[in-house]
ROGU-226242 format. One record per atom (N, C-alpha, C): y, z, x; residue in three letters; atom name. Coordinates in nm, 3 decimals. Last residue first. Layout:
BEGIN
Y;Z;X;Ala;CA;
...
END
This chain:
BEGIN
-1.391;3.938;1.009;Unk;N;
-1.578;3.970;1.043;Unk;CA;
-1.644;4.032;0.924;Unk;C;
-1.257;3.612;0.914;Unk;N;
-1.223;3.741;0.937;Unk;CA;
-1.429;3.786;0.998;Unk;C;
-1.283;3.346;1.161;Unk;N;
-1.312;3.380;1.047;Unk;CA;
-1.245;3.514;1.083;Unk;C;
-0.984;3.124;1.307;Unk;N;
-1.082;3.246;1.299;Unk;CA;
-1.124;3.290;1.214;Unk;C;
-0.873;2.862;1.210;Unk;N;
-0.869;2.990;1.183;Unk;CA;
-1.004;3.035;1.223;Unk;C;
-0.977;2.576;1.179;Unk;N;
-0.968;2.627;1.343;Unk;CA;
-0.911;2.781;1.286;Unk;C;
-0.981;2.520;0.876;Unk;N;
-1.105;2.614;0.958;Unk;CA;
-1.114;2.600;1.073;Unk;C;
-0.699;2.447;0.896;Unk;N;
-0.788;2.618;0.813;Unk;CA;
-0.907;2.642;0.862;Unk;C;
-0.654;2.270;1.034;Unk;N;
-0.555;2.380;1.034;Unk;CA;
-0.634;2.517;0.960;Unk;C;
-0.838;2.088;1.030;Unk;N;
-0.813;2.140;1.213;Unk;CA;
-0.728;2.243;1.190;Unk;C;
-0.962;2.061;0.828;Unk;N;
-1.061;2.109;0.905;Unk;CA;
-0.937;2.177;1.032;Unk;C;
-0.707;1.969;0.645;Unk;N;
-0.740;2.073;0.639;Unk;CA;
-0.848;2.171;0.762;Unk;C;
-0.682;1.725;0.805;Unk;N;
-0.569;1.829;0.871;Unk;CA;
-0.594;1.956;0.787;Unk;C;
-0.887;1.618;0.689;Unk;N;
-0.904;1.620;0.895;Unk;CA;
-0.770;1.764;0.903;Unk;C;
-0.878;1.574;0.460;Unk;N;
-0.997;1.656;0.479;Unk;CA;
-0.929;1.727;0.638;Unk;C;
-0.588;1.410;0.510;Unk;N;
-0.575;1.562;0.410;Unk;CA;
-0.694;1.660;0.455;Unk;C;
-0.736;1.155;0.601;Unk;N;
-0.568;1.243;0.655;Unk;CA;
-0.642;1.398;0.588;Unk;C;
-0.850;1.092;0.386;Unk;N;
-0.943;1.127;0.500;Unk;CA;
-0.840;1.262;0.592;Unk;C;
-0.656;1.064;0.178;Unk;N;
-0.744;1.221;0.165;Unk;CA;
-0.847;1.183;0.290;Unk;C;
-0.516;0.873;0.305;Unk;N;
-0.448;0.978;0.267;Unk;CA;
-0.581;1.095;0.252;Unk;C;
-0.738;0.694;0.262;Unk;N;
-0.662;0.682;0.442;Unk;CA;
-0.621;0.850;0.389;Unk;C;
-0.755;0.638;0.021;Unk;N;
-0.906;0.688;0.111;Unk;CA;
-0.817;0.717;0.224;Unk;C;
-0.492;0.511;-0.060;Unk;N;
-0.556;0.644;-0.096;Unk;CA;
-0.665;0.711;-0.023;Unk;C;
-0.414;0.338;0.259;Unk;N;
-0.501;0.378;0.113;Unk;CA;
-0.497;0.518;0.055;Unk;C;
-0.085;0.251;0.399;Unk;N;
-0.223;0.281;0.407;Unk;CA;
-0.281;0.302;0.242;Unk;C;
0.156;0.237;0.395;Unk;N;
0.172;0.352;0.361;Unk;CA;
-0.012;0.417;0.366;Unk;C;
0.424;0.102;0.562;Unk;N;
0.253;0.056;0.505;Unk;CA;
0.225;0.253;0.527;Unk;C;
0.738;0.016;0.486;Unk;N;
0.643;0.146;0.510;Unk;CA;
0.498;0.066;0.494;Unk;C;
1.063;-0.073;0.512;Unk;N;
0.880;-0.145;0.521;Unk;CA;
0.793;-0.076;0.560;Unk;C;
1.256;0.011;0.636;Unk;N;
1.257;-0.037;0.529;Unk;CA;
1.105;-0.041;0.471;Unk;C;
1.189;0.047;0.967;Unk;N;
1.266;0.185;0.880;Unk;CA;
1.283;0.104;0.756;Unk;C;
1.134;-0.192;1.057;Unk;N;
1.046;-0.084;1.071;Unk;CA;
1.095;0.022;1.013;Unk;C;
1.353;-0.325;1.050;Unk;N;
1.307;-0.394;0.941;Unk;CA;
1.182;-0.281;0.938;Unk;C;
1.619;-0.341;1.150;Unk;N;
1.571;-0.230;1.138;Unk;CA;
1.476;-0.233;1.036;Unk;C;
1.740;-0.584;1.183;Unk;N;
1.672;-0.536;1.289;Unk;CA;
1.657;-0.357;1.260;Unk;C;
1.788;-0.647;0.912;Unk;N;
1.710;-0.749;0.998;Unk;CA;
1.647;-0.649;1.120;Unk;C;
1.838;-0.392;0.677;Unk;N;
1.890;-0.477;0.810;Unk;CA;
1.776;-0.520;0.853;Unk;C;
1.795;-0.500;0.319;Unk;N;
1.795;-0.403;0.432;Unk;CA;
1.840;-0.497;0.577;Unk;C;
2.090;-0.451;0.091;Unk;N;
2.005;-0.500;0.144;Unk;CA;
1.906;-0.454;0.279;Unk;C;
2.206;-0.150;-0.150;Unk;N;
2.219;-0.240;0.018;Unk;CA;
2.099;-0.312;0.038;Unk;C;
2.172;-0.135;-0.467;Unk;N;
2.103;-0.117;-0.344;Unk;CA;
2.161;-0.246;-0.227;Unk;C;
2.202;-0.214;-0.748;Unk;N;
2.331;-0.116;-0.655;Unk;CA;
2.278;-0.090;-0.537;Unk;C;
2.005;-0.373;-0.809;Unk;N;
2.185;-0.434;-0.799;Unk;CA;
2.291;-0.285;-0.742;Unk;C;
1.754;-0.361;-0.845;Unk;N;
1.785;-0.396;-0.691;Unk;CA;
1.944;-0.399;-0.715;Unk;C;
1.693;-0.392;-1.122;Unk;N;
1.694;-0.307;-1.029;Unk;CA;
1.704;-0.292;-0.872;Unk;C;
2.018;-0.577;-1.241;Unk;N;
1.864;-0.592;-1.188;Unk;CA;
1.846;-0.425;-1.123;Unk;C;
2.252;-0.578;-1.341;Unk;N;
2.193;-0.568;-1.420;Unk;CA;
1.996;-0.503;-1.383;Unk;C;
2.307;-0.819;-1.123;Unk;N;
2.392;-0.779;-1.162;Unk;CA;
2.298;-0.771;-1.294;Unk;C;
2.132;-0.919;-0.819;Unk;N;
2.136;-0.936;-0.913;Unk;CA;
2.211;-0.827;-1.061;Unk;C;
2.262;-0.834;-0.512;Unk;N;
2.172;-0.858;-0.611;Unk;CA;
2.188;-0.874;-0.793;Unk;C;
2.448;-0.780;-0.382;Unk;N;
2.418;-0.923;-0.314;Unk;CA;
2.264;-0.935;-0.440;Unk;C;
2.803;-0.659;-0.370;Unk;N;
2.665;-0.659;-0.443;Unk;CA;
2.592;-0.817;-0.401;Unk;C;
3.093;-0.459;-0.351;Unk;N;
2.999;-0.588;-0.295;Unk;CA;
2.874;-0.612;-0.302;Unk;C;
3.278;-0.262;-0.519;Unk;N;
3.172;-0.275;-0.468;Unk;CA;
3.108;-0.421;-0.403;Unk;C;
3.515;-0.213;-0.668;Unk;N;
3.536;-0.166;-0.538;Unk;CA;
3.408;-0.260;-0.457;Unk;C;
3.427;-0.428;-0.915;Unk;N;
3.535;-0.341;-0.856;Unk;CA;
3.558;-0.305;-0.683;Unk;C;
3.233;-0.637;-0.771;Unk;N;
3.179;-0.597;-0.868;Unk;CA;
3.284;-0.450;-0.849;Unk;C;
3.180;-0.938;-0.571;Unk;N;
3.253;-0.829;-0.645;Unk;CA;
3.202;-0.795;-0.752;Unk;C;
2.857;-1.109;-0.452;Unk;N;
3.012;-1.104;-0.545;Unk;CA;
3.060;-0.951;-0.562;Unk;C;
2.646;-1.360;-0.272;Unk;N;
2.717;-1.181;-0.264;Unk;CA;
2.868;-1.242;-0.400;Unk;C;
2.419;-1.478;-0.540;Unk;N;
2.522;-1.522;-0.436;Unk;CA;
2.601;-1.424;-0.472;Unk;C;
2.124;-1.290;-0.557;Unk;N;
2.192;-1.415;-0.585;Unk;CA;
2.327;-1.429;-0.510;Unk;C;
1.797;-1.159;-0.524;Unk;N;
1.918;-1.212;-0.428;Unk;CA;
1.987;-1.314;-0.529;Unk;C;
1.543;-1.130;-0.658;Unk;N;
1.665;-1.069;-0.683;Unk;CA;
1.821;-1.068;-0.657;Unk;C;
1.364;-1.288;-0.494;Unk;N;
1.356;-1.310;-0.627;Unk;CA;
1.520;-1.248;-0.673;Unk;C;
1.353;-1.126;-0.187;Unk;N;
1.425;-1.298;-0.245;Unk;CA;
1.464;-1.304;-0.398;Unk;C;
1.281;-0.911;-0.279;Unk;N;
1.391;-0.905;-0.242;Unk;CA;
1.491;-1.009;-0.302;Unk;C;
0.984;-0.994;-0.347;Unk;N;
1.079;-0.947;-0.445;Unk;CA;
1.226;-0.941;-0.451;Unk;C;
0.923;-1.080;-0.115;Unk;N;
0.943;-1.222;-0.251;Unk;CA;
1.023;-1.136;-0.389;Unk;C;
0.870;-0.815;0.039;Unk;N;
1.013;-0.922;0.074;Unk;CA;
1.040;-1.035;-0.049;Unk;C;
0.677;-0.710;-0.168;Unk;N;
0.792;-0.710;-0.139;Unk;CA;
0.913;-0.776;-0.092;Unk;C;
0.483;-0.955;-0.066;Unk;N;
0.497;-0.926;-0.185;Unk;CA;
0.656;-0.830;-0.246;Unk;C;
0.456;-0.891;0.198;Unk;N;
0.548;-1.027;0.155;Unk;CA;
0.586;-1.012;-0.015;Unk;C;
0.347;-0.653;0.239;Unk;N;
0.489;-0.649;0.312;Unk;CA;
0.547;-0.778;0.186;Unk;C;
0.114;-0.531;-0.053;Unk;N;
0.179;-0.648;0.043;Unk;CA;
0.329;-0.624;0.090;Unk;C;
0.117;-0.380;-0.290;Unk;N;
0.028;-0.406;-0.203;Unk;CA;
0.063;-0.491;-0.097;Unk;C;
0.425;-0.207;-0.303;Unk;N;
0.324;-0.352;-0.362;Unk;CA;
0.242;-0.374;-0.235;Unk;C;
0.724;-0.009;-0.433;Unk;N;
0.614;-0.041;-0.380;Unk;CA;
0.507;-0.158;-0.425;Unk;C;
1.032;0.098;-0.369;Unk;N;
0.897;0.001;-0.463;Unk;CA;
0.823;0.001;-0.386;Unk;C;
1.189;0.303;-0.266;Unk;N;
1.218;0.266;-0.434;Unk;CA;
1.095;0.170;-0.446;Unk;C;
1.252;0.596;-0.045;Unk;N;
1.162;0.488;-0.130;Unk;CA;
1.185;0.468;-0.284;Unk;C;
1.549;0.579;0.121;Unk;N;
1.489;0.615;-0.024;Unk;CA;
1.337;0.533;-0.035;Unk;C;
1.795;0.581;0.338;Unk;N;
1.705;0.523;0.300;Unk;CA;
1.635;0.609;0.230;Unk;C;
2.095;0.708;0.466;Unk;N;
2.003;0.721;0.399;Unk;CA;
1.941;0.671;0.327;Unk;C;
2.366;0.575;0.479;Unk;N;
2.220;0.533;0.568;Unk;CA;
2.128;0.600;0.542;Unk;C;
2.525;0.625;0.295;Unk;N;
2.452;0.512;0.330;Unk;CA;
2.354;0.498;0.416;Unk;C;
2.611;0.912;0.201;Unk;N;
2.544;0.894;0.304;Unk;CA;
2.457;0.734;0.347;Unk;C;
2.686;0.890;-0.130;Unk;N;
2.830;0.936;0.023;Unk;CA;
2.742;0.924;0.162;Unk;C;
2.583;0.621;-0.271;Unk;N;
2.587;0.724;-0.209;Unk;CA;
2.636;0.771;-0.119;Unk;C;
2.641;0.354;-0.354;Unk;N;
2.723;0.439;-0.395;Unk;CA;
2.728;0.636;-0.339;Unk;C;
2.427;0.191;-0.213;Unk;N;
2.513;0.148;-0.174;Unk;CA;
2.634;0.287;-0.257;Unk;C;
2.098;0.325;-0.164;Unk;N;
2.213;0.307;-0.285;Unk;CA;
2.391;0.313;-0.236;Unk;C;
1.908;0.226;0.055;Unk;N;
1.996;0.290;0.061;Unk;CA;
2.051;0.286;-0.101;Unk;C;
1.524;0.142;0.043;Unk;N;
1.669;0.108;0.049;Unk;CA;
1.770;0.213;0.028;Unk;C;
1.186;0.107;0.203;Unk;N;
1.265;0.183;0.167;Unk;CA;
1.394;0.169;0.140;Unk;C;
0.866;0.012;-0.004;Unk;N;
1.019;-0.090;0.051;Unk;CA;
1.140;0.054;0.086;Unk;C;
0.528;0.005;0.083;Unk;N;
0.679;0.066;0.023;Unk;CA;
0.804;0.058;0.061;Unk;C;
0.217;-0.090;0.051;Unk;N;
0.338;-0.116;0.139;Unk;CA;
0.450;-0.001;0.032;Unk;C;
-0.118;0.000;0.085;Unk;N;
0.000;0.000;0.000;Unk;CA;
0.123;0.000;0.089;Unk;C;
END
């Protein structure tokens, strides 16, 4: 599972990235991006490069060269609870028993 992370262009910390979608696929995401892109316009104060109405329309695009901080592979569910068994074995039962 991939997960797209973006900023909300109205938040006092822009560079704070968010997970907002997710899709089995990097490209499946990026075709979403595309799909949503229409030509940058005003919108009062704001500059908007998506679709007006869309869920992508108050979100910054992401940067080209920070394309590893947008684009999570987030792995399987099986990946996550192998993760979960391994960091329960090495954090609760490397405890010492009581006697």
């Amino acid at each position: 599972m991939w997960v797209m992370l973006l900023n909300d262009m109205r938040a006092s910390n822009i560079e704070n990235i968010q997970p907002r979608f997710r899709a089995e696929t990097k490209e499946q995401l990026l075709a979403f991006l595309e799909s949503e892109r229409v030509e940058p316009y005003r919108d009062g104060q704001w500059g908007k490069v998506y679709r007006q109405g869309g869920p992508l329309e108050w979100c910054n695009p992401p940067y080209d060269f920070e394309d590893h901080l947008h684009f999570l592979d987030a792995g399987t569910e099986d990946d996550w609870a192998l993760s979960g068994r391994q960091n329960y074995q090495e954090t609760v039962m490397g405890i010492q028993p009581a006697p």
